[in-house]
C-alpha positions as CSV (number, residue, x, y, z in Angstrom):
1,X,24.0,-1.6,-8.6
2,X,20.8,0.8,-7.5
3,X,18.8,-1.8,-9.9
4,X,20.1,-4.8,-7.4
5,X,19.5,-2.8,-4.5
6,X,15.8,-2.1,-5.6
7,X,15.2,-5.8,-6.4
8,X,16.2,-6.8,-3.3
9,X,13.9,-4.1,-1.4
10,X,11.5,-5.4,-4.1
11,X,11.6,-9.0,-2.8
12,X,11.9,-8.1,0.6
13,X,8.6,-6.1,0.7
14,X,6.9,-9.2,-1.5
15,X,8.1,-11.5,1.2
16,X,7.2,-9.1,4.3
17,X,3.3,-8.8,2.4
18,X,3.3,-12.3,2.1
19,X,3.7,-12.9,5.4
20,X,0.6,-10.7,6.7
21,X,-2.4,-11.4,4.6
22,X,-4.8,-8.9,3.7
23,X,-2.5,-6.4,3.5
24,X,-0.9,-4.5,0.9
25,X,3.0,-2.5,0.9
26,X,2.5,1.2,0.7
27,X,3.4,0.8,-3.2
28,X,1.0,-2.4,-3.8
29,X,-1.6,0.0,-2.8
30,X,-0.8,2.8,-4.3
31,X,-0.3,0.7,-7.7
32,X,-3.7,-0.3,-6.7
33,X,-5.2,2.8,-6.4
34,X,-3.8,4.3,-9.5
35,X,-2.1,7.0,-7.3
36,X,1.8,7.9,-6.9
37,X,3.3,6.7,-3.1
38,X,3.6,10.0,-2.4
39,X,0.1,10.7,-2.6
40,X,-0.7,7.6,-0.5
41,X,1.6,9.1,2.2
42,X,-0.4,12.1,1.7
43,X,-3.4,10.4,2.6
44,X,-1.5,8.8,5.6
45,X,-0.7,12.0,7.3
46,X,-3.9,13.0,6.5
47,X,-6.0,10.2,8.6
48,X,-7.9,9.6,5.1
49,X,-6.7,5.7,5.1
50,X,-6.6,3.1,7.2
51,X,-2.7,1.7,7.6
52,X,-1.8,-1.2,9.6
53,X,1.4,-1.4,11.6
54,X,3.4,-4.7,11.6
55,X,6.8,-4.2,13.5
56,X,8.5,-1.0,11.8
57,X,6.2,-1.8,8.3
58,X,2.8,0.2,7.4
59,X,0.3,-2.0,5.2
60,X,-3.0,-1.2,3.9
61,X,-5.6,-3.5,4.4
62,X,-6.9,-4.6,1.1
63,X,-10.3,-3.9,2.1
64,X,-9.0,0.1,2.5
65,X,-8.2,0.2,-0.6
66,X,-11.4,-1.4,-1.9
67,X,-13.3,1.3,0.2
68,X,-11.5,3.6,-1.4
69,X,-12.0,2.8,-5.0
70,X,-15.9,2.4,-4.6
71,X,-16.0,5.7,-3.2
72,X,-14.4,6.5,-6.2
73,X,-16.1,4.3,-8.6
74,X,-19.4,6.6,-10.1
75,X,-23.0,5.5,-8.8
76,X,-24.4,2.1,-9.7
């Protein structure tokens, strides 16, 4: 049962990303980033990422999380 319920938050979030291009779910970014969720909402509170607001949903710009990982990325 929590497995359904998760796959159906799952698809929901897909769906709600899909619909807003150029922007990541909280967890697509923080897969992206290599970092736990709760470390992206640490990073939140913090004002150290941009997030975008879509109705009662918090993206992250793709391009944030770009930023992010050339910042992190050593010296060319």
């Amino acid at each position: 049962m929590i497995g359904e319920i998760q796959a159906l938050r799952d698809r929901e979030e897909a769906l709600q990303a899909e619909s807003c291009p150029g922007l990541l779910s909280l967890k697509q970014a923080a897969e992206a980033l290599g970092i736990r969720t709760r470390e992206l909402f640490d990073l939140r509170r913090e004002g150290l990422i941009v997030q975008v607001k879509e109705g009662h949903r918090v993206f992250i710009p793709e391009g944030e999380v770009e930023r992010i990982l050339a910042e992190l990325s050593p010296g060319d």
